[in-house]
TORDREN-235781 format. One line per 3 residues: their letters; for each residue x, y, z of N, C-alpha, C. Coordinates in steps of 0.2 Angstrom, whole numbers. Example, Ala and Ser with C-alpha at 12.3 -4.5 7.8 and 13.67 -1.06 7.14 Angstrom:
<panus>
AS = 66/-28/39/62/-22/39/66/-16/39  64/-11/35/68/-5/36/64/0/39
</panus>
This chain:
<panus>
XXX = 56/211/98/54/204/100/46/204/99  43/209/101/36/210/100/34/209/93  40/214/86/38/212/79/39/206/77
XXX = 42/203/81/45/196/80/39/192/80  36/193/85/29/190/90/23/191/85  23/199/83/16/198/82/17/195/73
XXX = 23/194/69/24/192/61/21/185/63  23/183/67/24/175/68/16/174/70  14/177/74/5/177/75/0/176/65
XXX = 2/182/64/-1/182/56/1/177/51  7/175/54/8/168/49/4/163/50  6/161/56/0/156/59/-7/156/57
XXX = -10/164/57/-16/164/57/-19/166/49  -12/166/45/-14/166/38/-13/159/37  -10/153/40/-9/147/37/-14/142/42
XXX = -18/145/47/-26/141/48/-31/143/45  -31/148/44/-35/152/35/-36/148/29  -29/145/26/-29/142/22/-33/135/22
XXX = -30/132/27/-29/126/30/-40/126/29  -45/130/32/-49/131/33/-52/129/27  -50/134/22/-53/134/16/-51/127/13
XXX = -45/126/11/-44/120/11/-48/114/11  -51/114/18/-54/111/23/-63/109/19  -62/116/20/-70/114/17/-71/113/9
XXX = -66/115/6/-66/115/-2/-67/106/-2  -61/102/1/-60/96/1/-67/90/5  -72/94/13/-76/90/14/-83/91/10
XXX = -83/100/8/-90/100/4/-90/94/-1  -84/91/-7/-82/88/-11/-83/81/-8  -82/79/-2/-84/73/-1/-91/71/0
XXX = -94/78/4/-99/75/8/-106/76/4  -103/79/-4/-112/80/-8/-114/75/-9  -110/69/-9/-115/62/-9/-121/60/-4
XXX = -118/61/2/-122/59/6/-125/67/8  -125/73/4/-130/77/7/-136/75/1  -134/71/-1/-140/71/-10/-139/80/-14
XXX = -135/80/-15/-133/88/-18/-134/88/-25  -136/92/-28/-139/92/-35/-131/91/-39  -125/94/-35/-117/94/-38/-115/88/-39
XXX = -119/82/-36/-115/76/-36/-116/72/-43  -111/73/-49/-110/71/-51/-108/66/-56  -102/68/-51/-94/62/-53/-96/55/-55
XXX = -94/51/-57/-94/45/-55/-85/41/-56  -87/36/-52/-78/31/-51/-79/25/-56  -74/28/-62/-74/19/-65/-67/17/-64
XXX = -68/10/-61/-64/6/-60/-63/0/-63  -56/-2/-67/-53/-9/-70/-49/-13/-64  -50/-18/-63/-48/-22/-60/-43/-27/-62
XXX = -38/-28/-60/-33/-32/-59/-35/-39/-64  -33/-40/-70/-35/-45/-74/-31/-52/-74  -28/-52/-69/-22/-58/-68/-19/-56/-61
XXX = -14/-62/-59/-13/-62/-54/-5/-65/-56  2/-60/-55/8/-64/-59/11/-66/-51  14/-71/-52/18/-76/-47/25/-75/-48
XXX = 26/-73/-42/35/-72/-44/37/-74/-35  45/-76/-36/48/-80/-33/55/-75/-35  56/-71/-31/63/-69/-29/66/-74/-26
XXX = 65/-74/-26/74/-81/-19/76/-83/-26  73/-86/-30/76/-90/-35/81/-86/-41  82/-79/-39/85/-74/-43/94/-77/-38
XXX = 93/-77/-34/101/-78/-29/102/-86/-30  98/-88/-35/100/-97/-34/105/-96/-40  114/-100/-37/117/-99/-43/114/-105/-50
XXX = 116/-102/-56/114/-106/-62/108/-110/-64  103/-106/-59/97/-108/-59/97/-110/-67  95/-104/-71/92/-103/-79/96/-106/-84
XXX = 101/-113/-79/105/-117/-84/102/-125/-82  97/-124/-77/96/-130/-72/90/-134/-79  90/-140/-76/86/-145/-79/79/-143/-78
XXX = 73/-144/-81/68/-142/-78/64/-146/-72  67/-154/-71/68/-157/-66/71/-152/-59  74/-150/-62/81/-147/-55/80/-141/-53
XXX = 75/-136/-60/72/-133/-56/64/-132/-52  61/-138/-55/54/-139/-49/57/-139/-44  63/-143/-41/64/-147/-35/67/-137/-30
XXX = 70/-135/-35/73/-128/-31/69/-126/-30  63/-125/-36/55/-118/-34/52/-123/-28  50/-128/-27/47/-132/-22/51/-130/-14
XXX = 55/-131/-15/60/-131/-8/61/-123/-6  58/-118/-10/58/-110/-9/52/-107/-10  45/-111/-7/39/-110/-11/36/-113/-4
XXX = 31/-110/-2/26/-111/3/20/-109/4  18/-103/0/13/-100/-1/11/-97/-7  15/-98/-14/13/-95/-19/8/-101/-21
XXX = 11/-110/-20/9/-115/-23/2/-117/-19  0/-112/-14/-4/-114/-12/-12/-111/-11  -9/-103/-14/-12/-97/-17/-18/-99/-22
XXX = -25/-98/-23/-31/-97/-25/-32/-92/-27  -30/-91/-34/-28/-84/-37/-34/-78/-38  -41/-83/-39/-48/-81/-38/-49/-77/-30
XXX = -49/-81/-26/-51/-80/-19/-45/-74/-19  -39/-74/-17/-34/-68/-18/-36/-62/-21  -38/-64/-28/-38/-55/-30/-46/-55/-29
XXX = -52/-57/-29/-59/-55/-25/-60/-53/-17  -52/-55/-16/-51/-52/-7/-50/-44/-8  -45/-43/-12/-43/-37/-14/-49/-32/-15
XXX = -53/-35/-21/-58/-31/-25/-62/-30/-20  -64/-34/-17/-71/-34/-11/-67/-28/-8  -63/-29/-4/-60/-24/2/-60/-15/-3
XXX = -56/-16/-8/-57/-9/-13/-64/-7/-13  -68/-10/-16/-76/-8/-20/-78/-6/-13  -80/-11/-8/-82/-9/-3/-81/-2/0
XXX = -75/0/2/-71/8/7/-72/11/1  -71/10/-5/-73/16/-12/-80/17/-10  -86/14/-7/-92/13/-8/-95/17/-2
XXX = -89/21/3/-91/25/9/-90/30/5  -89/33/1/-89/39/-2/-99/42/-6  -99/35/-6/-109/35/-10/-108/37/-15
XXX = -102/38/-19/-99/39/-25/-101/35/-31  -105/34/-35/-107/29/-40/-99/27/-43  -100/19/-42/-94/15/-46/-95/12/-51
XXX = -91/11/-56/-94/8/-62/-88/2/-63  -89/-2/-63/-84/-7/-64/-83/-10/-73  -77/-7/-75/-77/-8/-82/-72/-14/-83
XXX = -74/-18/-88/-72/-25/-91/-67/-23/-94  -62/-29/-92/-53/-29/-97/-55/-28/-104  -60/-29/-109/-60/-29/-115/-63/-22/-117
XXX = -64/-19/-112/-68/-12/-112/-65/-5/-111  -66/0/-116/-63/6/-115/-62/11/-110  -59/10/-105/-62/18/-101/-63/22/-104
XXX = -67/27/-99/-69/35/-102/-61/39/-101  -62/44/-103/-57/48/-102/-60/53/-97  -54/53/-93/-54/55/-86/-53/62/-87
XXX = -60/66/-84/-60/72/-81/-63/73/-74  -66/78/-74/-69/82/-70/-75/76/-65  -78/73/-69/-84/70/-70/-83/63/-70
XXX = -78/59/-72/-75/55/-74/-68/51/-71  -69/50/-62/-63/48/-60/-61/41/-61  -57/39/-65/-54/34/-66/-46/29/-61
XXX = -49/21/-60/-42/20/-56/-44/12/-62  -37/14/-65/-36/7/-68/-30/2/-65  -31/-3/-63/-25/-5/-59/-24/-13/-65
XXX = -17/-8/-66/-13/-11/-72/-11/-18/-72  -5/-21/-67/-4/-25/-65/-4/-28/-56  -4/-32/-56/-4/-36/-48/1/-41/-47
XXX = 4/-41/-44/10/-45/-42/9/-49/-36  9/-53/-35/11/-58/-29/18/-62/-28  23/-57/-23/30/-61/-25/31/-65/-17
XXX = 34/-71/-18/37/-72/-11/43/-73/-11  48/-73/-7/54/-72/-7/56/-75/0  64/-78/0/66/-78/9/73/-74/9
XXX = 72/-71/13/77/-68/15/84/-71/21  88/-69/21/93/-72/25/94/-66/31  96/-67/38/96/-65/41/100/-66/47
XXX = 106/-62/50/108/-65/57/107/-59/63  107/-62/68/105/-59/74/113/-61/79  115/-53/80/123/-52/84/121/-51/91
XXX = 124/-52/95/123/-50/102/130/-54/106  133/-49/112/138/-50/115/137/-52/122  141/-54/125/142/-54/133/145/-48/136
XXX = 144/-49/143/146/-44/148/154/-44/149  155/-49/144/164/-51/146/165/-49/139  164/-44/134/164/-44/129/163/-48/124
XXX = 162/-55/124/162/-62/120/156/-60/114  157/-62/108/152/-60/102/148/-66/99  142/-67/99/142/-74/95/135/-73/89
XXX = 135/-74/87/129/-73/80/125/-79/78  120/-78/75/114/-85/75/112/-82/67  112/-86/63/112/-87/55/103/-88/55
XXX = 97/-88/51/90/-88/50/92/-85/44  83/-88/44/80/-84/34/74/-84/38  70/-78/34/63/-76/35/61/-76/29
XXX = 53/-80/27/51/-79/22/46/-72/21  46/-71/16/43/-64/14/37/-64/11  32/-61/12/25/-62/5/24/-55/2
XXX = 22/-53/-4/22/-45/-5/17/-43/-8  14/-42/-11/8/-40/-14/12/-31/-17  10/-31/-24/12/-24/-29/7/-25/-34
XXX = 6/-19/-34/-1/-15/-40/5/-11/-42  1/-9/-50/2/-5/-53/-1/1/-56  -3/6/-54/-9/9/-55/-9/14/-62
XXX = -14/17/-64/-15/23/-70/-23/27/-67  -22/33/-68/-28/35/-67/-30/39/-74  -27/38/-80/-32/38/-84/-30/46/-88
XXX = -33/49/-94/-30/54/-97/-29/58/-93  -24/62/-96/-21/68/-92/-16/69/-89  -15/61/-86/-10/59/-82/-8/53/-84
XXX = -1/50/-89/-2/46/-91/2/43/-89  5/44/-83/11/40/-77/7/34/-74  13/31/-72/12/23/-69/14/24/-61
XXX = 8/24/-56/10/23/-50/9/16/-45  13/18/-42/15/9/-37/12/10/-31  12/5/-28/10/3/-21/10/-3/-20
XXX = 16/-6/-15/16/-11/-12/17/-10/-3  17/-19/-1/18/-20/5/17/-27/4  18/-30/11/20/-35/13/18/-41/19
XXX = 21/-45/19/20/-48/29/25/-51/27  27/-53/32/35/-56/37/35/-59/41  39/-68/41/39/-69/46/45/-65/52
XXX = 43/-67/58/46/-63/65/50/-69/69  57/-66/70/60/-73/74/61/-67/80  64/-71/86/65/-69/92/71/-75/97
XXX = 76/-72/100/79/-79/103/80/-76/110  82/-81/114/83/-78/120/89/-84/122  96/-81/124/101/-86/127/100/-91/133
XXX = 100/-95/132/99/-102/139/106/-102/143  111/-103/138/117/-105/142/124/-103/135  127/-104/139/136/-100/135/139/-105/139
XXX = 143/-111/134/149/-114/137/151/-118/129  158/-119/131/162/-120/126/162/-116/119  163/-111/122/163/-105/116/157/-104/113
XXX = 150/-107/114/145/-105/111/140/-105/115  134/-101/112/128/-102/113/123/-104/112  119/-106/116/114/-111/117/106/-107/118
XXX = 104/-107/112/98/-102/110/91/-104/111  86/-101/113/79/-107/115/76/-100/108  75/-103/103/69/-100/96/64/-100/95
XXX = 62/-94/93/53/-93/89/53/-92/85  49/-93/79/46/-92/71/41/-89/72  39/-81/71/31/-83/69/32/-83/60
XXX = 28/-88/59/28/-91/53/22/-88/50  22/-85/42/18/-85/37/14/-90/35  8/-92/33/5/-94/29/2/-93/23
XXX = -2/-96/19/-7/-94/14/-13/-87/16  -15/-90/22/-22/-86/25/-16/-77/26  -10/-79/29/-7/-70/30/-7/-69/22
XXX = -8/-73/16/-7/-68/11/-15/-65/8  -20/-69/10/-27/-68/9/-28/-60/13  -26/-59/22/-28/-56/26/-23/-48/22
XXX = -17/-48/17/-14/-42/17/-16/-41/7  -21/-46/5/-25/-42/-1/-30/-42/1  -35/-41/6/-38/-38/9/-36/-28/12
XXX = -30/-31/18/-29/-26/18/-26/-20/12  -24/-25/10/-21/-19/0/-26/-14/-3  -31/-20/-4/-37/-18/-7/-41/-12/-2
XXX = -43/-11/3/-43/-6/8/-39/0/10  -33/-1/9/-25/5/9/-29/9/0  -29/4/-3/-29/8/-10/-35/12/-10
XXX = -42/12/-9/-47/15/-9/-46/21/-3  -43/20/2/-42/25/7/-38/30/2  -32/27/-1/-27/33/-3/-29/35/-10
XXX = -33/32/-14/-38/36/-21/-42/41/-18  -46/41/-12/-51/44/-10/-46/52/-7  -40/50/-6/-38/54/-2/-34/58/-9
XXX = -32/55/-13/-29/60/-18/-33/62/-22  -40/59/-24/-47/61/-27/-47/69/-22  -46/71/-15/-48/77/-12/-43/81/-13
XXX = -36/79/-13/-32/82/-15/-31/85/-22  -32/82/-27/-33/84/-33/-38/89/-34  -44/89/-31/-51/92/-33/-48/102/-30
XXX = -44/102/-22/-43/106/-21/-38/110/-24  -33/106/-28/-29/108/-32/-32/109/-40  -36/107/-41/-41/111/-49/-43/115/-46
XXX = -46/119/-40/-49/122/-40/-46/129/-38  -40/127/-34/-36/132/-31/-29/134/-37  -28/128/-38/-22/129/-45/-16/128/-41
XXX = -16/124/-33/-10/124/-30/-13/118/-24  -9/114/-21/-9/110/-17/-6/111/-7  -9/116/-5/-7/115/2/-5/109/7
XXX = -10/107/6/-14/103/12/-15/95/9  -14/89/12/-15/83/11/-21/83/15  -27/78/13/-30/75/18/-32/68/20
XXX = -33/67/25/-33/61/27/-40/56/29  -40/53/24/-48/49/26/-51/45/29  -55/43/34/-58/40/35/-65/36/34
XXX = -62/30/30/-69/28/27/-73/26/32  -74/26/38/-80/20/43/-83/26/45  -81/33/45/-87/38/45/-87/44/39
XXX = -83/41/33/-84/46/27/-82/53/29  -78/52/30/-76/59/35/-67/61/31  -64/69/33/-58/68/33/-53/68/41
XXX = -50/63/42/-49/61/49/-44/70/53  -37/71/46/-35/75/46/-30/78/42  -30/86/42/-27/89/38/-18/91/38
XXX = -13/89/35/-9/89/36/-5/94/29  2/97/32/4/101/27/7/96/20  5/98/12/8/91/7/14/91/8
XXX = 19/94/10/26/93/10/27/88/15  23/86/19/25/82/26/19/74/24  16/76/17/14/70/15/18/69/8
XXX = 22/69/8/25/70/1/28/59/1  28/57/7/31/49/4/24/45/6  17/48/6/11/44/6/8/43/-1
XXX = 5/39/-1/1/40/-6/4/36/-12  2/35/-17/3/32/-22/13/34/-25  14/28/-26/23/31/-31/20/32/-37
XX = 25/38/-38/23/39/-45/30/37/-50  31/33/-52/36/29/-57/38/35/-62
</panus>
C-alpha cells in the first residue's frame, strides 16, 4: 500500500512538473508583448471573410421546392424567413471583425489585416496566419413537440417549430497545415407551456415564445468573432508549446480582458474544444 502510495505521489508530482513547464513555456510566449521583450517578433495576418452566403435550410424539407415556380418559391422563402431578409450583411460581418481584431488585440500582437486580392505570407514561426475562408449565415425552423402526462396516466403532446439562426466559418491557417477548420454556433428560439386545465380529452396550455430577431443575429457574430480570437490565441499557445517540446500535454485557456492564461487543462480533456478540423 505504502508502494502503491508513494508511485501515485511521483506521478502527480511528475505531471505538475510538466504542467509548470508547460505553464511557463505557453505564458513566457504570451506575455513578451506586453513585457516589450526583444523576442517579440511574430506578427498575426489576418483575411477576413469576403462575403456573407445566406442559406435557408427549412426550404431543403419543402417537398418539390426546386420544381416550384419562381413565384411559388418567393412566396415559400418569404413565409420561412424572418431574419436573413432582414440582415445587413456589412454591419453583420464588421460586428464579427470588430469583436475578432479587437480580443486578437489583447495579446499586443501586431495584426496585419490582408486584402482578398492579396497573398498571405507563408506561415511560420514569425508569421501566424488565420484566413477565414468562408462565412455562412443559415436560418432554419425546426419542428418540435413537448410530451407530458398526468397523475392518472393520460398522455397528451403539443406540436411547435422553433426558428434557428447559425452563423459557420470556415478557417485555414496557412502553410504547413493545409486543412480546413470549422466553428459554428447559433441562438434559438425557447418555448415553455404550463397546463391550465384537462377536460374532454385535452389540454388547455397557457404559451411562451422567446422569439429571435435580426438584433440576436448581430449580438452572436459579435459573439463568434470574440469565441474565434479567444480559440486562435489559445491554439497559437498550444502549438508554440508543441514546436518547442515536440509534443502537446496541456491545453490552455485564455483570457483576453487580462491577457492572461485563465487555465491549464490536460489536451485529451480538450480534445472537442477549439477549432474542427474537417
Amino acid at each position: 500500500m505504502k508502494r502503491l502510495t508513494l508511485i501515485l505521489s511521483i506521478l502527480c508530482s511528475l505531471a505538475f512538473v510538466g504542467c509548470n513547464s508547460d505553464y511557463y513555456l505557453a505564458n513566457s510566449y504570451l506575455n513578451k508583448f506586453e513585457r516589450g521583450s526583444d523576442k517579440a517578433t511574430e506578427t498575426i495576418y489576418v483575411r477576413m471573410p469576403q462575403g456573407l452566403i445566406h442559406t435557408n435550410s427549412s426550404l431543403n424539407d419543402v417537398p418539390g421546392f426546386m420544381f416550384m415556380s419562381v413565384e411559388e418559391q418567393d412566396s415559400v422563402i418569404a413565409s420561412k424567413t424572418a431574419i436573413l431578409d432582414k440582415l445587413d450583411d456589412s454591419i453583420f460581418m464588421n460586428q464579427f471583425a470588430s469583436l475578432f481584431l479587437f480580443t486578437l488585440s489583447r495579446t499586443q500582437m501586431p495584426i496585419v489585416l490582408v486584402p482578398a486580392d492579396a497573398a498571405m505570407p507563408a506561415a511560420d514561426n514569425q508569421h501566424l496566419v488565420v484566413d477565414f475562408v468562408q462565412m455562412e449565415a443559415d436560418e432554419y425552423i425546426e419542428p418540435h413537440r413537448s410530451d407530458f402526462s398526468t397523475r392518472k396516466g393520460l398522455r397528451y403532446s403539443y406540436d411547435y417549430e422553433l426558428r434557428h439562426f447559425a452563423l459557420n466559418l470556415w478557417l485555414q491557417f496557412g502553410a504547413g497545415d493545409s486543412s480546413v477548420y470549422f466553428k459554428g454556433d447559433e441562438v434559438a428560439e425557447q418555448f415553455s407551456g404550463t397546463v391550465t386545465a384537462l377536460r374532454d380529452g385535452r389540454a388547455d396550455l397557457k404559451t411562451h415564445f422567446d422569439r429571435i430577431n435580426v438584433n440576436d443575429a448581430y449580438t452572436l457574430a459579435r459573439r463568434m468573432g470574440y469565441q474565434c480570437a479567444v480559440l486562435f490565441v489559445e491554439k497559437m499557445l498550444t502549438d508554440h508549446v508543441r514546436d518547442v517540446k515536440g509534443a502537446n500535454e496541456f491545453y490552455f485557456l485564455y483570457d483576453p480582458r487580462f491577457n492572461a492564461i485563465d487555465e491549464v487543462v490536460p489536451i485529451s480533456e480538450a480534445s472537442s474544444w477549439g477549432f474542427e478540423k474537417l
